[in-house]
C-alpha positions in Angstrom: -50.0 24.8 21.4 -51.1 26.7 18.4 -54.9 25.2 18.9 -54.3 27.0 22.4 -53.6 30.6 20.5 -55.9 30.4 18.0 -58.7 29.8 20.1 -57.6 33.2 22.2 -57.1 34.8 18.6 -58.4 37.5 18.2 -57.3 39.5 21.5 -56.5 42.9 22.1 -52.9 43.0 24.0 -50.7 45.4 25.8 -47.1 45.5 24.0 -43.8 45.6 26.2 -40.4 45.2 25.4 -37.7 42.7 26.6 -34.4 44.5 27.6 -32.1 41.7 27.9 -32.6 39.5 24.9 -32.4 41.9 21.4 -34.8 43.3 19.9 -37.6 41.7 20.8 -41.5 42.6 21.5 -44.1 41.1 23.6 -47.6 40.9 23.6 -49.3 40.0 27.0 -52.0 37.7 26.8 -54.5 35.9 29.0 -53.2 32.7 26.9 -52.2 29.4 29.2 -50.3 26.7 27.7 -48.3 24.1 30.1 -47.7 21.6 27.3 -44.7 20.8 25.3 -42.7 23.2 23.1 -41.1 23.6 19.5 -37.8 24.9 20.9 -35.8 26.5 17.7 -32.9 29.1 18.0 -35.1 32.7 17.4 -34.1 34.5 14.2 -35.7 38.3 12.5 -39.2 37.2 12.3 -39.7 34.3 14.7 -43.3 34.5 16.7 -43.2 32.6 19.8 -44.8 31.8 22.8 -42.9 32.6 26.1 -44.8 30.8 28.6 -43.4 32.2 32.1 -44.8 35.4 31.0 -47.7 34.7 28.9 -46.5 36.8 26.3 -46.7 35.9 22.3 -43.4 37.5 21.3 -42.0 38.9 17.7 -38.2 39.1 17.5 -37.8 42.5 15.0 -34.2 42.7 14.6 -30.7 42.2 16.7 -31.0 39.0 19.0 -28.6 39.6 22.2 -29.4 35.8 23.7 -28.9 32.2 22.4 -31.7 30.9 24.6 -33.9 28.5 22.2 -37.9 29.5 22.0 -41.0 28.5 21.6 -41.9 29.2 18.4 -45.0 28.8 16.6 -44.9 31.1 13.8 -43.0 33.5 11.7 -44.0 37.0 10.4 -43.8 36.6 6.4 -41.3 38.4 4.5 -43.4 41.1 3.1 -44.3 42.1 6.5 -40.5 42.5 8.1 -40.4 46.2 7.4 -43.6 46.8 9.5 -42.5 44.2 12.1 -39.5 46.4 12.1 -41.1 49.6 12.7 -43.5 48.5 15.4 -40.6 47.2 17.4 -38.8 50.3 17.2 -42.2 52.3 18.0 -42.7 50.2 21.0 -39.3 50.1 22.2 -39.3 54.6 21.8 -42.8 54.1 23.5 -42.3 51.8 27.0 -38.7 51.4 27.1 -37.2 55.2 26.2 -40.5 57.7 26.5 -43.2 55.6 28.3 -46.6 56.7 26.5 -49.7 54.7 26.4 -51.2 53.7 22.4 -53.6 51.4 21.1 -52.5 50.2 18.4 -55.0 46.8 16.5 -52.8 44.6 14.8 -54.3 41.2 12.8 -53.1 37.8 13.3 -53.9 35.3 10.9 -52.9 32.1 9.0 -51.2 32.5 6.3 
């Protein structure tokens, strides 16, 4: 799978928020993966790939759900803080005061 994403990488995405599962962000992509999955319980940090949706999402904080995911990454620890604040932005932004931002944001290997 993370052949699959990297290939897409980079990509511009529109964020959204879930509203069920915590505090969680997604990023919709144009990204199709069918294959298997590294299903792990999702924790602060965890970057995974929810295929139903095709989003790549970032957990940010409180998770409400004990579904596993499909996780392929994690944001590292000197990043949290910003992880933190761009899920609150986007949460303020399409969930509580829908405006529209572009906002370019670099994935990478670390």
């Amino acid at each position: 799978m993370i052949e699959v994403i990297r290939s897409a990488l980079p990509t511009r995405c529109l964020y959204s928020h879930v509203v069920v599962s915590g505090q969680t962000i997604g990023a919709v992509t144009r990204i199709r993966y069918d294959g298997p999955g590294v299903m792990v319980p999702r924790v602060f940090g965890s970057v995974f790939f929810y295929q139903p949706s095709q989003k790549i999402n970032l957990c940010y904080g409180e998770i409400t759900e004990s579904a596993t995911v499909n996780q392929f990454a994690e944001v590292i620890a000197e990043d949290l803080d910003a992880l933190r604040d761009l899920g609150s932005g986007v949460w303020a932004d399409t969930v509580v005061n829908p405006v529209r931002h572009v906002v370019e944001v670099g994935i990478q290997e670390w």
